[in-house]
N, C-alpha and C positions, 0 to 999 in steps of 0.2 A: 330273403335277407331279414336279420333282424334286427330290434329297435337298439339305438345303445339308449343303454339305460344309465346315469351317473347318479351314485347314493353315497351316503357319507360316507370318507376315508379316516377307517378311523387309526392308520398310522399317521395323518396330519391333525387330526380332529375335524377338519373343514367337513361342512353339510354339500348336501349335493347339488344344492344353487350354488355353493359357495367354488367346487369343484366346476361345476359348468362354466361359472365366468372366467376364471382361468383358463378355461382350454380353449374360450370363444377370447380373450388375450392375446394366450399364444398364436393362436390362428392370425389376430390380427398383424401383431408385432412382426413375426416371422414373416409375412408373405404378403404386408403394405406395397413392400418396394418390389419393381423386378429382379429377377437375377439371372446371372449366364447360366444357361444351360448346357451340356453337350451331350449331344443325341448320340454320339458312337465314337467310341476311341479304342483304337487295337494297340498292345505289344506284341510284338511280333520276336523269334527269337533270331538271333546274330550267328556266324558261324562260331565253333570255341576261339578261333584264336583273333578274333578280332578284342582288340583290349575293351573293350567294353563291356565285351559277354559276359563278366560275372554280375557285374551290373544287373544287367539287363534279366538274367536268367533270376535271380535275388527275388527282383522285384515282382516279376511274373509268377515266382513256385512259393512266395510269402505274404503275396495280397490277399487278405482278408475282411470279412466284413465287419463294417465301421474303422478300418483304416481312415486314414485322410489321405491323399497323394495332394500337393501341389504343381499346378500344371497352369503353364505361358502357352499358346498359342499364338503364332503371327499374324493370323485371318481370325476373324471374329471379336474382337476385343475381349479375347479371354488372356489376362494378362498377371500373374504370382495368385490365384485364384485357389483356395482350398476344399477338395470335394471330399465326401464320403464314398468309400466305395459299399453299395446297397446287394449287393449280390454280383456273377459273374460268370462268362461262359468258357469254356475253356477248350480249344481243340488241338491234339496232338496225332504226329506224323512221324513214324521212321522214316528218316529221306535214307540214311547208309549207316554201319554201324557205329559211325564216330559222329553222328549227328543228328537228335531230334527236332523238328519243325513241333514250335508249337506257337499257338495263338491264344492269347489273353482280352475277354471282351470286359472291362467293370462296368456294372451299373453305375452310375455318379449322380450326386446329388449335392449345389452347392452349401458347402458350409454352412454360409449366413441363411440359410430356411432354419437353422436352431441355433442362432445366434442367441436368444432373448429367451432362460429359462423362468417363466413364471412362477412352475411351481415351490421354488427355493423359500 
């Protein structure tokens, strides 16, 4: 593994002590408090004619990375909570010809970890 190395940027003009304390900032600001985490969340798909399924299907075949989703949970005190989605796994099934199973896994990361932009 290699060293990071931080030298001056010179689209800010900032020196490279000046660039380190900013990111030793960010680190701080960002990641003083706790925050909810969630270790695994699926969508899963609905049959077509449940009124929900275009919903549902939207949001599964359009999530991409650095989305936000907003997500409540009843357990955990995860409660109007805003994550990024970091990446994703995705698994798909012909169940019969009027209907694919598929599974949406997002990686999530809350919000408020970049809440506080230093380097502005």
């Amino acid at each position: 593994m290699g060293d990071l190395i931080i030298k001056n940027n010179p689209d800010s003009g900032r020196s490279g002590q000046e660039e380190c304390l900013l990111f030793a900032k960010y680190f701080v600001e960002n990641l003083k408090a706790p925050h909810k985490q969630i270790r695994q969340v699926t969508f899963k798909s609905i049959h077509p004619d449940d009124p929900r399924a275009p919903a549902v299907w939207n949001l599964m075949t359009q999530m991409d990375i650095s989305d936000k989703l907003n997500l409540s949970v009843d357990a955990g005190g995860v409660s109007n909570i805003n994550y990024y989605v970091e990446g994703s796994r995705k698994v798909v099934r012909v169940l019969n010809p009027e209907f694919d199973y598929m599974e949406v896994s997002p990686n999530l990361s809350p919000e408020a970890l970049y809440a506080t932009n230093v380097f502005e």
